[in-house]
N, C-alpha and C positions, 0 to 999 in steps of 0.2 A: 284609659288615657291619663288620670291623673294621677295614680299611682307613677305608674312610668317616668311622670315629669316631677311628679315627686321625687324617683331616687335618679333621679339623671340631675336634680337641683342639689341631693345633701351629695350625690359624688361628685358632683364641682368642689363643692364646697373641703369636704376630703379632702381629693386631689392639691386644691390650694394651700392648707394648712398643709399638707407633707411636701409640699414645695417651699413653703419658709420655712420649715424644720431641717429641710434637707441643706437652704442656705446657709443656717444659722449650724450646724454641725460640722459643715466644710469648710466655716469659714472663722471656726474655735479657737482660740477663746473669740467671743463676742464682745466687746464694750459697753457700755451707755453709763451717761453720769445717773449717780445718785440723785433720787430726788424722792419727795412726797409718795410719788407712783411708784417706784421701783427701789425695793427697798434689797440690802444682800441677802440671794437667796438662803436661807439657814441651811439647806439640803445641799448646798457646795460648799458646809463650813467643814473646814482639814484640806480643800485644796489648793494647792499652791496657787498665790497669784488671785483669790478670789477678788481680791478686791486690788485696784493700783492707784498711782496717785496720777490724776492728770496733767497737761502740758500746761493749762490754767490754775492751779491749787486744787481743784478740783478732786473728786474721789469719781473714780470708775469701777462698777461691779460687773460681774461676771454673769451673760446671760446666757443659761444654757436652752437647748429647746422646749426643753416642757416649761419655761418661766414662760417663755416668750411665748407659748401657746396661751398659757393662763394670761396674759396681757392683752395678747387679740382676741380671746375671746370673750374678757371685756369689754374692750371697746365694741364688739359685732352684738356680744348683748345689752349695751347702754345705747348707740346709734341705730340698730338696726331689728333688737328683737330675734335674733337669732340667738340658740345659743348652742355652744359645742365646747365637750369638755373631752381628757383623757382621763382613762379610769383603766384601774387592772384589778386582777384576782389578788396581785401581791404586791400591792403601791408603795410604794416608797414614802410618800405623804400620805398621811392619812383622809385628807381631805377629800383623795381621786377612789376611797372605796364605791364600789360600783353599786347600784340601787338594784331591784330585784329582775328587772328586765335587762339591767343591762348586763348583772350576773350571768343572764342566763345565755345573752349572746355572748359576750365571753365562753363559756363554755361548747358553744356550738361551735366557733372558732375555732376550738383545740381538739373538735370533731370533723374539722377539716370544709366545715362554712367557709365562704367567701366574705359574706356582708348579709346583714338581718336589716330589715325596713317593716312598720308596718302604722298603721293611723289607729290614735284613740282619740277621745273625745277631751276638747282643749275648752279651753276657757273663752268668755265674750262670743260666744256660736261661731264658734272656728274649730277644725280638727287640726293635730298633730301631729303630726309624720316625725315618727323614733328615727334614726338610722345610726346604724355602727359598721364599720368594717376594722379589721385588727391593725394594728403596732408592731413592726416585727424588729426585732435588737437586731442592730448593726452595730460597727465599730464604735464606733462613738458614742455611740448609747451605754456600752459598755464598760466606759469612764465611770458614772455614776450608778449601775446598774451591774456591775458585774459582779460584787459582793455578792445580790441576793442570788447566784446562783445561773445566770440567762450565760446562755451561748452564743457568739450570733449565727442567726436568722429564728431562733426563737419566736414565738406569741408571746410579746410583752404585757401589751394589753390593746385599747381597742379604742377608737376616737368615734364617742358619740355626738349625735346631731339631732338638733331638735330644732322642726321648722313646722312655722305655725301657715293652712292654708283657710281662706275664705271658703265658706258654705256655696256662697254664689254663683261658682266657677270661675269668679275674675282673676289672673292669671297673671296679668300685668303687675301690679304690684310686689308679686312675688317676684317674678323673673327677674325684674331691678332691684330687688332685696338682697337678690342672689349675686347680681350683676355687681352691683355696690360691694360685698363684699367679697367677693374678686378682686375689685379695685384695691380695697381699702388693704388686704394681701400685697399687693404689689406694693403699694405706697410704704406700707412698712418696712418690706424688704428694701427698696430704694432711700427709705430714710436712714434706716440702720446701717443702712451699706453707706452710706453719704457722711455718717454719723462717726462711724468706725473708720475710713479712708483718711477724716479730717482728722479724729484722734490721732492717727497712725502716722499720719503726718506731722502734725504737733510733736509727738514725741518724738521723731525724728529727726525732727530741727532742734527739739531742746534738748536732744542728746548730743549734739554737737556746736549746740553755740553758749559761748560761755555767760552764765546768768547776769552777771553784772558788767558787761561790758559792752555785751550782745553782739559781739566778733565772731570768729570759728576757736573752737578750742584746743585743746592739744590733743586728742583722739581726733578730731579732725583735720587737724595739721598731720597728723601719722600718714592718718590715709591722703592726703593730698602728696606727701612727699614720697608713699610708694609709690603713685600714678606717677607723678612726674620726673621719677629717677626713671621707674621702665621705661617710659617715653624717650626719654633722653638719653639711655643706652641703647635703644634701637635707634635715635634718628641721630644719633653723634652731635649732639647739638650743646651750648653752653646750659646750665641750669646755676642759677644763682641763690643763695643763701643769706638771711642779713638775722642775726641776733642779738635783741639789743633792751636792755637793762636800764630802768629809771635809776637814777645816782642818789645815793642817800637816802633812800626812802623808807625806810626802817626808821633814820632819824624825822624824816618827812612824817609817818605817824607818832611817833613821839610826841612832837614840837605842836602837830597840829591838831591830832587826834586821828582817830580811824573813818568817822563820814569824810574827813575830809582828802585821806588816804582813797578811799572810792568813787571821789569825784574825780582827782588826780588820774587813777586809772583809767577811768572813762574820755577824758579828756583827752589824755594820750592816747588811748585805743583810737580814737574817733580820727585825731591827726595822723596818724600816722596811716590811715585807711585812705584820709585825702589826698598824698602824697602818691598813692596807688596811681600808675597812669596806661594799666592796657587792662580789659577783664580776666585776665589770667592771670594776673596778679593776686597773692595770695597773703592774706596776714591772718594770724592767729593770735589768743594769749596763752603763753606756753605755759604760763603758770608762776604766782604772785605776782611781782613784776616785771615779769621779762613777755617778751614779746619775738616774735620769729615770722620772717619775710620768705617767699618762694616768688623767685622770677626766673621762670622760662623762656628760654633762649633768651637769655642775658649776660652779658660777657661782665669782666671785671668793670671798663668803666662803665656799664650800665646802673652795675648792683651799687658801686662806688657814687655814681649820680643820685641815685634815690637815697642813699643812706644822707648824705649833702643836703638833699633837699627836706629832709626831717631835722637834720640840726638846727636848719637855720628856720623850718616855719614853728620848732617848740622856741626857739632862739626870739623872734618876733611875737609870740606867744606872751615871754615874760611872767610865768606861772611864779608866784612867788615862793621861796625855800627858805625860810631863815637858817635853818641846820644847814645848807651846803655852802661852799667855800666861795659858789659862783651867785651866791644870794637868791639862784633863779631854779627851776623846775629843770634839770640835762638829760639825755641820754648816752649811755656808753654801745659800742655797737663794733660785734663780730661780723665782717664777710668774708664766705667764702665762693669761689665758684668752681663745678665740677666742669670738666671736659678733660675724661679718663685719667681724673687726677686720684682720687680714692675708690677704694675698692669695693665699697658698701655707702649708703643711703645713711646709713651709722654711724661711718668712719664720716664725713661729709658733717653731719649736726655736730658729731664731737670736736673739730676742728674749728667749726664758728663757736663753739662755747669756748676753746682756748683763745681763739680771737678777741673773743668778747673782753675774757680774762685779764690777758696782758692788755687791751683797751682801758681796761679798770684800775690795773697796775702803776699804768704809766699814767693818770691823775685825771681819768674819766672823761668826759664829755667830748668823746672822739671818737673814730672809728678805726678799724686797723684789719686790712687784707691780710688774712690767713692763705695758704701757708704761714707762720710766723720769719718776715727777712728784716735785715734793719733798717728797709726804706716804707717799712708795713704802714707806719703811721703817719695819720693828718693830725695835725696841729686843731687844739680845741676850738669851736666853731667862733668864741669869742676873741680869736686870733685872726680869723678868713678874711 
């Protein structure tokens, strides 16, 4: 009987450790920040990507599964007293060489064993129950592991267990030893996974919001403007365009310096998102200081109404310029709007940049309706 429940305890235990190996390989690369604990594995130095830079400044290393086995099976030998290592005939770390029983179930392994178990005599009047059962290379394993020669479905090597039992027969202690790490498997796989979702997420938004401004960027405007051209060729509906350029701001750094060039930006970034008045409403910063508007189903005087209402709230703003000719902070601004008017999503942005253009031409701080006709332009907001 207690044998029995001895290897029906270290096959739990198995079973759970090749269930978060199994996660952590399907779910590669892995993440977690650098710290104290987890240091870059040396044994993934030359692979691309071991290490990345996180969404917080932070450093993110790459955890493959035999790291993260060595991780849980500190914590299960510092919390729990349990301990479980992997080992092979031909390690890759030198650390996982196999001691002389566990040699030797290794080699019964590649005699076509299943799993070796058996009790010696343990420390503080307690026995010991060894167990192993094998490692077999798969895909994945074969990232790191395929140099030395493995195939997959190979004997890699072989995940030993070592659980310590009471003389007394008492039972209970063990079984929530056992139980406990169970748990403490799962928790990790839930933390890691919770761990890795948020990174993933992180980086995802800070691959498209732009850092100093903290708007969408111009890879993000791309993708918003293919969505919403397709959209707007299958539903025949207006889609508007608004591109629009701080005035002088080259001399605006000059005059005032460059922190105060990055406040400017944020400033107007932030105005000009206020002016936004439905959630589909789209701004970006396209890059230095220009800026680019997406309004769907929005006709000419729609897109004409919002760019109106950015002149006049930087206009009331009063942002001081001493390099510009209007003393004040302006913008200049291309719109255009499709309804089966250009031919490409392409043709559409290069039309509001000519917009924008002749807007800058004829002496900035206005807006002007592309197509270019001679009734295109509004008079500068300090004329309205």
């Amino acid at each position: 009987m207690r044998k029995e429940i001895a290897f029906e305890s270290a096959r739990a235990l198995y079973s759970q450790v090749l269930s978060t190996r199994l996660w952590n390989a399907t779910h590669g690369p892995v993440y977690v920040p650098v710290s104290d604990e987890v240091q870059p594995n040396p044994y993934l130095q030359g692979l691309p990507h071991r290490e990345i830079e996180g969404p917080e400044g932070n450093t993110l290393t790459m955890v493959n599964p035999a790291y993260m086995t060595r991780q849980i099976s500190e914590l299960a030998r510092t919390h729990h007293g349990v301990i479980f290592t992997i080992t092979s005939l031909n390690p890759l770390r030198p650390e996982n060489v196999p001691n002389a029983w566990q040699a030797d179930a290794l080699r019964q392994f590649e005699a076509g064993v299943s799993e070796v178990g058996f009790f010696v005599e343990g420390e503080a009047g307690e026995r010991q129950f060894n167990y192993m059962a094998p490692l077999f290379a798969d895909a994945p394993c074969l990232v790191c592991h395929g140099h030395q020669g493995y195939q997959e479905g190979d004997i890699r090597g072989g995940l030993a267990v070592s659980l310590s039992f009471s003389r007394d027969g008492r039972w209970f202690g063990l079984v929530a030893s056992h139980l406990a790490i169970a748990l403490l498997g799962s928790l990790i796989i839930i933390a890691l996974g919770g761990m890795l979702s948020r990174s993933y997420r992180l980086l995802s938004v800070s691959a498209k919001v732009d850092p100093l401004t903290n708007i969408p960027n111009r890879g993000f405007f791309n993708e918003q403007l293919a969505l919403e051209w397709a959209r707007n060729q299958r539903e025949k509906t207006h889609l508007g365009l608004i591109m629009l350029d701080i005035d002088y701001f080259k001399s605006f750094n000059d005059t005032l310096g460059h922190q105060a060039g990055d406040n400017c930006l944020i400033h107007v970034a932030n105005l000009i998102q206020a002016q936004l008045e439905r959630p589909a409403d789209f701004c970006a910063r396209y890059g230095g200081e220009e800026f680019v508007i997406l309004l769907p189903n929005t006709d000419a005087l729609g897109a004409w109404h919002i760019a109106k209402k950015i002149h006049q709230a930087l206009f009331m703003e009063n942002l001081q310029h001493p390099a510009s000719v209007f003393g004040r902070v302006t913008l200049s601004a291309g719109i255009v709007v499709e309804r089966g008017t250009f031919d490409t999503a392409e043709a559409m942005l290069y039309a509001a940049d000519i917009a924008l253009y002749q807007a800058k031409s004829e002496g900035r701080n206005r807006s002007i309706l592309g197509p270019i006709t001679s009734s295109s332009s509004a008079p500068p907001i300090s004329q309205v």
